[in-house]
N, C-alpha and C positions, 0 to 999 in steps of 0.2 A: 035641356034635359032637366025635371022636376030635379029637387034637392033629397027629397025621400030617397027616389030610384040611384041617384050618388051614393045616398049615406049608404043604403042596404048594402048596394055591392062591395065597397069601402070594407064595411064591417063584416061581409061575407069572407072578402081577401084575408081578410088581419085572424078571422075565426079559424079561414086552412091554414093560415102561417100557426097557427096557435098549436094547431093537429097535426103539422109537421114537427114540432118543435115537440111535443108531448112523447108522439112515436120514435123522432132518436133519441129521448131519453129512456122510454122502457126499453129500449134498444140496447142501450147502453149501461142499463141497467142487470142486461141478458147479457153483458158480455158480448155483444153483436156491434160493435161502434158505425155508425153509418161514417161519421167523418174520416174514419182510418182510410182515402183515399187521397190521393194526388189531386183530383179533379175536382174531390168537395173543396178541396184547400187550396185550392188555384182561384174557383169561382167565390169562396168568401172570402179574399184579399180583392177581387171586386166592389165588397163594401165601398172604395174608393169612390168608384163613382154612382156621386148619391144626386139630388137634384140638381146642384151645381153642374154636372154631365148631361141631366137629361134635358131641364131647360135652359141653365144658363148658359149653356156650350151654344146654344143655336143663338141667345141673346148676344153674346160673344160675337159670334161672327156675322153677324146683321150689320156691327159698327166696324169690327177689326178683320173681317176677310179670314182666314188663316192664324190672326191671331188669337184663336183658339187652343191649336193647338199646343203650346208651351206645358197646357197644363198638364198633360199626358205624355212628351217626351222626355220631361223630368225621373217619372217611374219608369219609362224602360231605358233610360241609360242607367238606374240604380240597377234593374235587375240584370245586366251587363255585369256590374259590380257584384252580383251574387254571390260565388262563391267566394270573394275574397271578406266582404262584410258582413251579410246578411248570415252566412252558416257561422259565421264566428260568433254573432250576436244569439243565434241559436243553441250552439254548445252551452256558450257562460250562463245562458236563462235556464238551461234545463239541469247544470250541474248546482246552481246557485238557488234552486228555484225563485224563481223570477215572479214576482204575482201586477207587475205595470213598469210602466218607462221611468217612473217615480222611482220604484223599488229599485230597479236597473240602476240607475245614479247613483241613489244610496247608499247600495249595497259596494259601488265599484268606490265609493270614497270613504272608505271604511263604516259601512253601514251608519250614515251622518243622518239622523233624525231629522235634523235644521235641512238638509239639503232636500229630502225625500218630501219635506213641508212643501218647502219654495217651489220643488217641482211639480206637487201635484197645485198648489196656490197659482202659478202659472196654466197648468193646463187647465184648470178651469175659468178661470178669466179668458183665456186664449179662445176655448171650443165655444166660450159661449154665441160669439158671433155665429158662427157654423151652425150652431142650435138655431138660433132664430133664421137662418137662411134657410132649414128642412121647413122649418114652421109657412112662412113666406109663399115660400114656392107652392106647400100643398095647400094652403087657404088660398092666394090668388089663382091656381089651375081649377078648386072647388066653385071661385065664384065664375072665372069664365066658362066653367060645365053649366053650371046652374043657370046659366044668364044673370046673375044677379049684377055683372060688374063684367060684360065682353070684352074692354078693352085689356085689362089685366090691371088698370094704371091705379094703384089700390088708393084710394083716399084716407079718410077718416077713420081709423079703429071702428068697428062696432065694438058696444059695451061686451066686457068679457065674458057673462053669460050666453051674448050670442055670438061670439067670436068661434069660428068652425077650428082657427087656431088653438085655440086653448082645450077642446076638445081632442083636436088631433096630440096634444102635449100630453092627456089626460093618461086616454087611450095606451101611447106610446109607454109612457111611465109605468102602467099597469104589467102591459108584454115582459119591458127590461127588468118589473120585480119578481115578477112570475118562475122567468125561465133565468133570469140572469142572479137571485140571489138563493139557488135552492140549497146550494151547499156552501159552509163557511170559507173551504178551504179556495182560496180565489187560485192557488198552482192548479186545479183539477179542472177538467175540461169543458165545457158547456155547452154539450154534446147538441143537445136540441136548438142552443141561440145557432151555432155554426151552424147545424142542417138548414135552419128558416133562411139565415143570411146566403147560402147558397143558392137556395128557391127563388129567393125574391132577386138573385142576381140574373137567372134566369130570365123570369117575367122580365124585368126593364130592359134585357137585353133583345128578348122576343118583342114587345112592346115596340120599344122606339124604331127594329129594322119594320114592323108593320107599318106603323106612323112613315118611314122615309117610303116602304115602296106604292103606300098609296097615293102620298102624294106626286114622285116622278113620273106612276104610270097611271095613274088614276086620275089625278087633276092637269094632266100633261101627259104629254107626250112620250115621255123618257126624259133621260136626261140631256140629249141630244136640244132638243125641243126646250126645254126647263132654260138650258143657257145661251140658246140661240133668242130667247126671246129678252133675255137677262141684257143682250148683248145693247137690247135700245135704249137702256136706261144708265147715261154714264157713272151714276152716282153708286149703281150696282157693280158694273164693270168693273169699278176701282177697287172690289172688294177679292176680286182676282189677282190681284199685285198683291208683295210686299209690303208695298207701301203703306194702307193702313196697317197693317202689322207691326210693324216699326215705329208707327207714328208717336205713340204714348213712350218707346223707351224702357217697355217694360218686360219685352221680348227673353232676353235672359235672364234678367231677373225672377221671372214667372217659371221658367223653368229649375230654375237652382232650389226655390221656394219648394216645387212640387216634388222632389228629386228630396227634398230636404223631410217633408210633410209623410212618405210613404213609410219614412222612417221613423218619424217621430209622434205621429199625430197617434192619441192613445188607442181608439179604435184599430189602427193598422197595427200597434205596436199589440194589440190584445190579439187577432189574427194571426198574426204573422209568427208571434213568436211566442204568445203564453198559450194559443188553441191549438199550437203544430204537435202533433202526434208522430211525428216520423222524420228528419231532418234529411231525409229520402227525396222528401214528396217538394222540398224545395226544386229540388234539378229541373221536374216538370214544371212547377209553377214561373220560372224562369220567363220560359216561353209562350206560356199559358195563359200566364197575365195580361204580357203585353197583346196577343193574338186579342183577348176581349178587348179590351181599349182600341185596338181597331175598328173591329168590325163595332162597338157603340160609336164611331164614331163616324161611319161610312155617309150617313147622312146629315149630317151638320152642317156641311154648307149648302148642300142643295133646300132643306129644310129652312136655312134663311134665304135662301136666294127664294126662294118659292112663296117664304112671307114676306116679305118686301115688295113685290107683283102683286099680291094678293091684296094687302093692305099699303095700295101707296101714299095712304094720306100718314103712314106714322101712325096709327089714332090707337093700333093693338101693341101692345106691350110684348118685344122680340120674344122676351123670356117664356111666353105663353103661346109662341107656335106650334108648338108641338099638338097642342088640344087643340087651338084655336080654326089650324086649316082644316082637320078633318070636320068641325063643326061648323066649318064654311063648306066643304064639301057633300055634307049633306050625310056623311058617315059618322051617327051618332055613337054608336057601339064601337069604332073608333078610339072615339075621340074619349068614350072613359077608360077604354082598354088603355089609352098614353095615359090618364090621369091613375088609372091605380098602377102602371109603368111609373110613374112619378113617385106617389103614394109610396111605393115599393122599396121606391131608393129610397126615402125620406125613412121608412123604419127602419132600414138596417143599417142605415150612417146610426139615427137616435139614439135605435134600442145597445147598440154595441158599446158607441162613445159612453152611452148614460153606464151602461157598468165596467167597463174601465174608469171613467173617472168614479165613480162611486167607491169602487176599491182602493183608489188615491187617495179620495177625503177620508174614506175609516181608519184607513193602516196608517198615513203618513201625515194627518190633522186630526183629526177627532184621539185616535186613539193615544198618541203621543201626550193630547192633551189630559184626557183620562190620569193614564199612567202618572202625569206630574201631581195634578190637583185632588186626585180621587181614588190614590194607589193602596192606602189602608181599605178602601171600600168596597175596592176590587178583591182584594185577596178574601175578602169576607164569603165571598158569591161563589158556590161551587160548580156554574154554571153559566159562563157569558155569551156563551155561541148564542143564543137568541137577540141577546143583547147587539150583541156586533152584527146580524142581520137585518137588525130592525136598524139601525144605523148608516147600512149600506142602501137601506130601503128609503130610509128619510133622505139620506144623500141624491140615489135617482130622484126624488120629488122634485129634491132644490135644484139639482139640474136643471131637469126641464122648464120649472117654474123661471129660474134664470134667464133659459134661455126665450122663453114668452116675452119676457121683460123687457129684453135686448130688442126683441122682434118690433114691439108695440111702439117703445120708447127712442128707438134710434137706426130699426132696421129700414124702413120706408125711405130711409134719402140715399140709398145706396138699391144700386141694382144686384144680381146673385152674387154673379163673378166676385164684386166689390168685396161684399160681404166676406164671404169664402176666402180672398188672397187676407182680409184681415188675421183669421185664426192661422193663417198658412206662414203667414213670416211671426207669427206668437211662437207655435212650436216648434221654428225652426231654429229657436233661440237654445234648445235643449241639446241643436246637433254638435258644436263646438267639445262641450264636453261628455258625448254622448259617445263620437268618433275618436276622439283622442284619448279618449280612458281606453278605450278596448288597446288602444295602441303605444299610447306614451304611460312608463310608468312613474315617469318625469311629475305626471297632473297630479294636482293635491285635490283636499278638497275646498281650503282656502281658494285656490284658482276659481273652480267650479261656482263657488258663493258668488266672486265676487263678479264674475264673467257673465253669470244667470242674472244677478241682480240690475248690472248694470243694462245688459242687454233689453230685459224685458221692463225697467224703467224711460227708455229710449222708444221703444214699441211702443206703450202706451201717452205717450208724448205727441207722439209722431204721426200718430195712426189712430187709437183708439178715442181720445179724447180730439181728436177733429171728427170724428164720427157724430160726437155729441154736439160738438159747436154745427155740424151741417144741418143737423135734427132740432136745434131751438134749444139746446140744454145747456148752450155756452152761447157766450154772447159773439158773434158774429167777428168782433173784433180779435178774436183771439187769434184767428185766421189771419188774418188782414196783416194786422198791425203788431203781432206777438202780445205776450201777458202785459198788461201795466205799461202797452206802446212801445217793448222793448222789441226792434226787429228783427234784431240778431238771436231773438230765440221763437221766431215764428216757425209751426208744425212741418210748414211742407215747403221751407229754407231757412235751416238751422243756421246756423251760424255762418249764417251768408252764402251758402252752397245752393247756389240757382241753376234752374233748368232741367233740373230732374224729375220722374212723377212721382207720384206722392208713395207711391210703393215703394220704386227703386231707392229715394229719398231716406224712406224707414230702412228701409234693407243695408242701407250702406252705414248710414249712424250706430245701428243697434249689433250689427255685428263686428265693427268698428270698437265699440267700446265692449261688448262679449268677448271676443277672441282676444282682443290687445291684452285685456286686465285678466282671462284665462292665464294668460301664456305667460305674462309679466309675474304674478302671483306663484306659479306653480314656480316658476324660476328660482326667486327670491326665498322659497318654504322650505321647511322643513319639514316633510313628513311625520305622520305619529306611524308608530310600529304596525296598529292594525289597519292602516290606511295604505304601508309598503307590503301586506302580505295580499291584501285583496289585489290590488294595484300589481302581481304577481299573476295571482289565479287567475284574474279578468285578460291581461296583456299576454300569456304564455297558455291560455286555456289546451289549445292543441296536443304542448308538450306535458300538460297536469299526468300523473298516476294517480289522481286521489285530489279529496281536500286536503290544501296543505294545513291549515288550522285546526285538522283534525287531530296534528301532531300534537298540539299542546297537551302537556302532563295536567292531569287533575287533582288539584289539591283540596278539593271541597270533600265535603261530607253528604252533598245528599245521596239519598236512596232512590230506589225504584219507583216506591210511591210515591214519592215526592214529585218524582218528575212526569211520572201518571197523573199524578192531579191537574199541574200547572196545564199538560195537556188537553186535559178530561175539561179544565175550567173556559176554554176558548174553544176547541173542536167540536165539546160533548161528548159525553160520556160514550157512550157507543162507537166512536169513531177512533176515540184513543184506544179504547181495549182491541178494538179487531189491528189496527197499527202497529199497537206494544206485544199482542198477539203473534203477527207474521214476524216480526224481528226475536221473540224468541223472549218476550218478559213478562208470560202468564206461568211461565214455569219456575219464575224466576221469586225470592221474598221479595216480598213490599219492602222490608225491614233493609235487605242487601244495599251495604252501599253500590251508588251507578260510578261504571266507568265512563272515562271519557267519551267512547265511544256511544255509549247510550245518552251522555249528553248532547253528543252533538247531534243522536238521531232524533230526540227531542227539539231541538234546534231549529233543525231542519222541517220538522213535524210542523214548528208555530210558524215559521217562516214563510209557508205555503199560505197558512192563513191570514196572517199580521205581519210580511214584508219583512226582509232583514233588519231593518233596522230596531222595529217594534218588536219583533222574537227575540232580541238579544236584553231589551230591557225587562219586557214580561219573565224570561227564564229566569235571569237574576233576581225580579221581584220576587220569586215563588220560593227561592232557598235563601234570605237572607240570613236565615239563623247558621247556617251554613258553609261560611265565606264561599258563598256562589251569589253576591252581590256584582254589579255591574263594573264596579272598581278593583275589584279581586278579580274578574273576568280579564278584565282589560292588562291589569297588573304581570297575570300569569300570562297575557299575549305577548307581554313587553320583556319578562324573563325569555319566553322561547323564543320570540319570531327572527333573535342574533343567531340563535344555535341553528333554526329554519333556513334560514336564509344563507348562512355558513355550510351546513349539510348540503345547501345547492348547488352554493360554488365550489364543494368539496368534491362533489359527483360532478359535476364539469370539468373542474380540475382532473378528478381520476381519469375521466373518459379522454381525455387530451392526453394523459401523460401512456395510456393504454396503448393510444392509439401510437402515440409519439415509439414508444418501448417495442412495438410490433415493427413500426418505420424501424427503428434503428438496427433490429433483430435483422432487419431479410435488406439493412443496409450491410451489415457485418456479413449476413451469407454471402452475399454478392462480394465483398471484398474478398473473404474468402475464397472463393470461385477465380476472381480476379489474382490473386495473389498466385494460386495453383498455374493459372492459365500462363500469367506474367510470368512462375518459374519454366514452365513449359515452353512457352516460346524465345525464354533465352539460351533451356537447353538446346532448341531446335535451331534457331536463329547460329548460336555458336557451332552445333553441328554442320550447319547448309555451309556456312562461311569459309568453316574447317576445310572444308573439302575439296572446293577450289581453290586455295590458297596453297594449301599442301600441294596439290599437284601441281599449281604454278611455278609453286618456292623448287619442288624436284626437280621440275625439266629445266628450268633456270640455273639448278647449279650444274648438272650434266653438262649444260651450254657452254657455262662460266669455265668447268674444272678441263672439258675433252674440244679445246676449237678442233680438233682432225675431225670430229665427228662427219658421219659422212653426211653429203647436202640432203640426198632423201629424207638421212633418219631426224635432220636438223629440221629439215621442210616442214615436216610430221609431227617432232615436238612444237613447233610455232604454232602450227593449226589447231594442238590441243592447247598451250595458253590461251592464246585466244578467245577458243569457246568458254573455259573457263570463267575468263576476266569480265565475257559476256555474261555467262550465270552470274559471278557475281556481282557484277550489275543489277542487274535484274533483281537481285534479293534485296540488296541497299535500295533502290528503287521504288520496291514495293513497303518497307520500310517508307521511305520518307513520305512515298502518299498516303499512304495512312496518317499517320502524323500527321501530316499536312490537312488531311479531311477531318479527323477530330479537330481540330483547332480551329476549322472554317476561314482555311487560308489558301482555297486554290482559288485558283484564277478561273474563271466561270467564263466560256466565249458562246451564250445562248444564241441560238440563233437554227433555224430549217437546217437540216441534213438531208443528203440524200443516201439512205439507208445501205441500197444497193450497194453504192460504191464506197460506203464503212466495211461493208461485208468483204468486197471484193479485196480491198486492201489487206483486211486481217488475212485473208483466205494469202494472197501473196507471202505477208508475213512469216506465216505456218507452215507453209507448203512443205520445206524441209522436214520439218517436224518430221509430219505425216512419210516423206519417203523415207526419211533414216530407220522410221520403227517400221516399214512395210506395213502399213494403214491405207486405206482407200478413204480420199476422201471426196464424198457426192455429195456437188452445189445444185441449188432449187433457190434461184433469185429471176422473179417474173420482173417481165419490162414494166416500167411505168410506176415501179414504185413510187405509192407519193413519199415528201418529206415528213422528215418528223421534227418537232420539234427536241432539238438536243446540245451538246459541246460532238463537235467532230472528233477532236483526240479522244477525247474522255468513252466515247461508243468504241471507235477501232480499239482503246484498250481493252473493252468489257468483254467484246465480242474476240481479240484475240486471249484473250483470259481463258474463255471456254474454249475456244478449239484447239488449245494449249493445253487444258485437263483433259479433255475426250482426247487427245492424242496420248498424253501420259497413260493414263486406264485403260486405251482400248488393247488387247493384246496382237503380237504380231499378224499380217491376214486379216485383220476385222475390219470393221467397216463404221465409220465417221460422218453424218450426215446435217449439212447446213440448210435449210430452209428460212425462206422469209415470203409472207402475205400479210393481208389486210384484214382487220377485224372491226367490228363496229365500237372499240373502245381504244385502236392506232394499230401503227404495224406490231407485228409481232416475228421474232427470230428464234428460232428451235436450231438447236446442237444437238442430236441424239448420235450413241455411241453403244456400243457392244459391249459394252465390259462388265466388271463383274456386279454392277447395280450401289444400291443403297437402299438397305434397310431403312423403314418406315422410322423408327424411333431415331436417325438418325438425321431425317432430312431438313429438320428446322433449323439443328445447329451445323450443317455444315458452311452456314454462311454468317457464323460467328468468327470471331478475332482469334486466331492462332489453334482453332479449331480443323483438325482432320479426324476423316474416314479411317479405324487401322489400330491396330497395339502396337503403342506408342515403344515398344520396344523390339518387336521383332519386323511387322509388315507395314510399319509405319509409310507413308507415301513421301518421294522427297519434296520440300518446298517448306516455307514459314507458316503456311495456314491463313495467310492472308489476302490471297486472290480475290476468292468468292468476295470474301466481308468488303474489299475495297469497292466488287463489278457491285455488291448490293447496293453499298451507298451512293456509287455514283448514278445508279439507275434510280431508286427512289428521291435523287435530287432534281432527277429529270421528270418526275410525277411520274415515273414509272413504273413497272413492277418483275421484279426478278423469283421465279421459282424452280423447283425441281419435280419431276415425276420419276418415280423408278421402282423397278422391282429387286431384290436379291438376284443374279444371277440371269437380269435380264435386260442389263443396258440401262443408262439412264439416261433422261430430255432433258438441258437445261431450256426453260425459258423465257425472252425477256419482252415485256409490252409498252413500249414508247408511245406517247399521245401523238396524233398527227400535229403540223403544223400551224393548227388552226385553218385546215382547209376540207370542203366536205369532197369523200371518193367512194367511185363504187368499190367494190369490195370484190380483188383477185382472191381467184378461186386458189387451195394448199398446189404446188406443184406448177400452175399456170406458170408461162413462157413467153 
């Protein structure tokens, strides 16, 4: 395909991305946001996969089979981790406002100017690889379109005039100044970049499933076909195991990296968390995300299984399958539809990373620098927001130009993947203290320094500078032999640590000495006072009412205007009045001293645009006359953040002692309760007792005083001690098993019952009962009950308990009914009775402790009140469950439900025989 008919369509694409990005911002300018959805912001956290997905995923598995994938199950086990990380890293950026991953660090270590440096001075050494890998991929897919270079196997630079590279850099630079520097404010959304990044996630997604189904069914068979033929070539074959997957070692490592990169790489981090308009739309993107990484990746390996057949001499470069079969296939409109598929991912990884990191270099290098060397010359300017655009605008330049550089100079001895895991273990150097701020308020920012420093000196040891020794920029020996012949400090076996690949290698030194000197530093620190307040608001974000910093008292003098200018001088003029406007300070004198509250929404105002760190030195710069200098700020941090931080534990404290004082309240009711009950049932207890004993002690002395007594009437007194000495039995009795069950000192004999003949035994027991009061009492016990699980005594007590009540209650004539069948949750035994019922209010506590039915003074019932409470506990010790049904005036059901024995039965019908 001619090179014109490339460029035009090329330029055609990047014109509609231009007119999509144009229309969500007058969009958004209407108040109309096209991104305020779930699905725009699921599809541009796609960003992710950018040409690295589209070519190097199939380059990948041409050599490693399956080992492809690592790099895409890394992001869907983070978004597993969802709600516990990502919405937490959501809240802290939106209450913090957050303007990068720079800013994030900074602001969680007491807004550390030096830290927000090192981190953005990191990400852009880090991304630049990643830069020249978008470059790479779309210049060598441009020469295999064009024919000028089929195999893909790039040689020689052409001179950079005619490098389609440096073009595409040019291009790309123009889009991310366009649309990614329109407004100062980097917290405010970039309505149009995110619509295009969404579009173009689109195409490459549409693209590459074109590209897989014409070659399965178009150049083959199916898939069926594709791997049956795959099947003759053992060298293919092997790419269906394991095995090559495993082979380099890098298998988990790739994945921790990736899993590490969705988090931290500034692009994602620009996405995910400074473009979210809704911390909603995470839920769906959860699922959303990973669903797209699938289906990009449905053809990866058939796509190299398919170039490997195609080309078996080797001769086409993997990474260029994609173009290359459909332009073997004879399907040229194809083969550019993959190339601006390609193209596609190449601008929105660009155009995004370039303004993320752009906004790192202004706020967290450039401007820091400002501020120190050029701070008199700044305050002179009533006006820098142009200033600091054109700043962020030079920044995208150096980017890109950067990453040409990398491309030209060092990118050509590394294939995609290569490239790409380089920048991937760079910022993953940022995760240590990125994950631990949000969670340990233990981290300082000494930790962070020295954790980053060491990490990403290890990195570029390890990794970046063997890049150059592979590319001719180092001398060959450095590899070999280590620096100066030392071997013990060679790139890719440090200190004698052999056998590892050269990734896993870097990955285990640099986080090795990251994490050890994080963890060791933060240990040994001591905090500064606004390092424990932020290190608060970041770690407890959930439980925040507010900014706490907001608390500090203000002892400064500036005014309204005052802190309208400082504004007015970095936003612009127009942007500070409508702001000082909605918060209520056009009403307000210029002249009026601001309170703290207007400082901080000042604060907050520079912070969107110049980073936490950089808004807390420009505010101070702007009221120095004022003691609203950066040492007075800090000073008045360090009087309040004791009295903050005491207010905390004050309101912790309270809330325990709150909570404690309500325990103890409805502990003292209950003893209360207790106490009444406890006199209650020794008046009762001494009553029951009273009364058999009296009549014992009577017919005993009658016996004692008259032996002529005649035998009849002697027969007759004997028959009533006895019953007597039986009740009172039976009262001590019930007495001691209580007792005994509170203490948890009965003797437990678990084991199958058979229910029936519990029943039948009580019913024996009772029998008396029932004749003495002229009670009817009717059994309903079916054969075959099954067992239950139970204690044998402990059931004939429970069950002669209740037909020992329903015989007391029922009145003379009435009628007494025992039932037992089977339910699908055990047997169950019903006692129903005639008597005079039980009220609804009444029926929970009758199977409390020394609790009856009655006024306790006139119709009290006789007994201790302890039956019920003994049959409850020992039924619920049996996983059982004991209730009652009843109405006033119309009999009441006890009953009780025993689990079977662990065996399954059918289910006797009520009454069955």
């Amino acid at each position: 395909m001619t090179w014109p008919t490339v460029v035009a369509a090329s330029l055609a694409y990047l014109l509609f991305l231009f007119a999509i990005a144009w229309w969500a911002d007058r969009r958004a300018d209407d108040r109309r946001s096209v991104i305020a959805s779930p699905y725009v912001y699921a599809l541009s956290l796609a960003v992710y996969c950018t040409t690295w997905t589209f070519y190097g995923s199939v380059g990948r598995a041409a050599s490693l089979g399956i080992g492809f994938l690592p790099i895409y199950l890394g992001p869907t086990l983070l978004m597993l981790l969802g709600p516990l990380v990502l919405r937490k890293i959501l809240r802290i950026a939106k209450a913090q406002r957050i303007t990068s991953i720079a800013d994030f660090l900074a602001s969680r270590y007491g807004k550390s100017q030096v830290l927000g440096g090192l981190v953005a001075l990191i990400a852009v050494v880090g991304i630049t690889p990643y830069m020249a890998l978008q470059l790479k991929a779309v210049s060598v897919s441009f020469d295999v379109l064009t024919g000028s270079d089929p195999t893909g196997r790039l040689g020689a630079p052409s001179p950079v005039f005619f490098d389609n590279a440096f073009y595409v850099a040019v291009v790309m630079a123009a889009f991310a100044i366009v649309f990614g520097t329109r407004h100062i404010d980097a917290a405010e959304h970039h309505e149009g970049m995110v619509a295009a990044v969404a579009f173009e996630s689109v195409v490459k997604l549409l693209a590459f499933l074109a590209v897989g189904g014409f070659v399965v069914w178009g150049l083959y068979g199916g898939a069926g076909d594709l791997f049956a033929r795959a099947q003759r070539h053992p060298d293919i074959v092997r790419l269906f195991t394991v095995g090559p997957a495993l082979a380099d070692g890098s298998w988990i490592t790739s994945t921790v990296l990736s899993m590490a990169a969705v988090l931290c790489l500034p692009r994602q981090f620009q996405v995910m968390v400074i473009e979210n308009v809704d911390e909603r739309h995470l839920t769906r993107a959860l699922w959303l995300f990973p669903l797209y990484m699938l289906l990009i990746n449905l053809f990866v390996l058939p796509l190299a299984v398919a170039g490997l057949l195609h080309f078996p001499d080797r001769g086409v470069d993997p990474d260029v399958f994609v173009v290359a079969l459909p332009l073997a296939g004879g399907a040229e409109g194809l083969a550019l539809l993959a190339f601006l598929g390609g193209l596609s991912a190449a601008t929105g990884m660009i155009i995004v990373e370039a303004i993320a990191l752009s906004t790192m270099v202004c706020n967290d290098l450039v401007l820091p620098l400002l501020f120190r060397f050029r701070g008199a010359a700044l305050e002179r300017q009533a006006d820098l927001s142009r200033r600091l655009l054109a700043i962020r605008r030079a920044a995208i330049a150096a980017i890109l130009l950067l990453g040409y550089a990398y491309f030209r100079f060092a990118g050509s001895a590394y294939a995609l993947v290569a490239i790409g895991l380089i920048s991937f273990a760079a910022v993953a150097q940022f995760a240590p203290a990125l994950i631990g701020g949000i969670y340990w308020t233990g981290a300082t920012r000494r930790g962070a320094l020295a954790g980053l420093s060491a990490g990403i000196l290890v990195w570029a040891y390890t990794l970046l500078l063997p890049s150059f020794a592979r590319s001719g920029w180092l001398p060959g020996s450095f590899l070999d032999a280590g620096p100066w012949g030392a071997e013990l400090l060679r790139p890719y076996a440090l200190f004698g640590l052999e056998g590892l690949d050269p990734l896993t290698h870097a990955l285990f030194w640099s986080m090795l000495a990251n994490i050890g000197l994080y963890v060791a530093v933060s240990l040994f620190d001591r905090p500064g006072v606004g390092e424990r307040v932020q290190a608060t608001a970041f770690v407890e974000v959930f439980q925040q009412r507010g900014d706490a910093a907001a608390a500090i008292p203000w002892r400064g003098s500036a005014t309204v205007g005052d802190l309208k200018r400082i504004v007015a001088r970095f936003l612009g003029p127009q942007r500070a009045e409508q702001a000082f406007a909605q918060y209520g300070g056009r009403s307000q004198d210029p002249s009026r001293r601001a309170g703290v509250d207007m400082v901080r929404f000042a604060e907050r105002l520079l912070a969107g645009a110049l980073g936490a760190a950089s808004a807390r030195v420009a505010l101070a710069s702007a009221v120095k006359g004022a003691e609203v200098s950066q040492p007075e700020l800090m000073r008045m941090l360090d009087e309040t953040s004791h009295v903050i931080e005491y207010s905390r534990q004050l309101e912790h404290k309270t809330a325990e002692l709150e909570r404690a004082s309500d325990a103890l309240r409805a502990a003292n009711e209950r003893l209360k309760e207790l106490d009444r009950l406890k006199d209650e049932f020794l008046s009762t207890v001494t009553h029951e007792l009273r009364t058999p004993l009296t009549s014992i002690r009577a017919l005993s002395e009658i016996l004692l005083d008259d032996p002529d007594t005649a035998a009849e009437t002697r027969q007759e007194f004997l028959s009533v001690i006895v019953k007597e000495s039986e009740r009172l039995t039976r009262l001590i009795n019930q007495v001691l098993d209580m007792a005994k069950i509170e203490a948890g000192e009965v003797d437990w004999n678990i084991g199958p019952v058979d229910l029936r003949a519990v029943a039948e035994h009580a019913v024996d027991t009772t029998s008396q009962l029932f004749r003495d009061k002229d009670v009817d009492l009717a059994v309903e016990l079916p054969a075959g009950l099954p067992h239950v699980r139970g204690d044998d005594d402990r059931l004939v007590q429970v069950v002669v308990n209740l037909l020992s009540n329903a015989a007391k209650f029922t009145p003379p004539g009435g009628h007494v009914r025992l039932r037992a069948y089977t339910t699908p949750d055990g047997a169950r035994l019903d006692v129903s009775d005639d008597g005079p019922g039980i009220a609804p209010e009444h029926q929970a506590i009758v199977f409390d402790r020394f609790r009856q039915v009655g006024d306790t003074m006139t119709d009290k019932p006789q007994g201790t009140g302890l039956g019920l409470a003994i049959c409850k506990r020992i039924v619920e010790h049996l996983d059982g469950r004991l209730w009652v049904e009843s109405a006033p005036g119309r009999g009441a059901t006890f009953s009780v439900l025993i689990p079977f024995a662990g065996v399954a039965v059918e289910h006797a019908a009520p009454g069955a025989t």
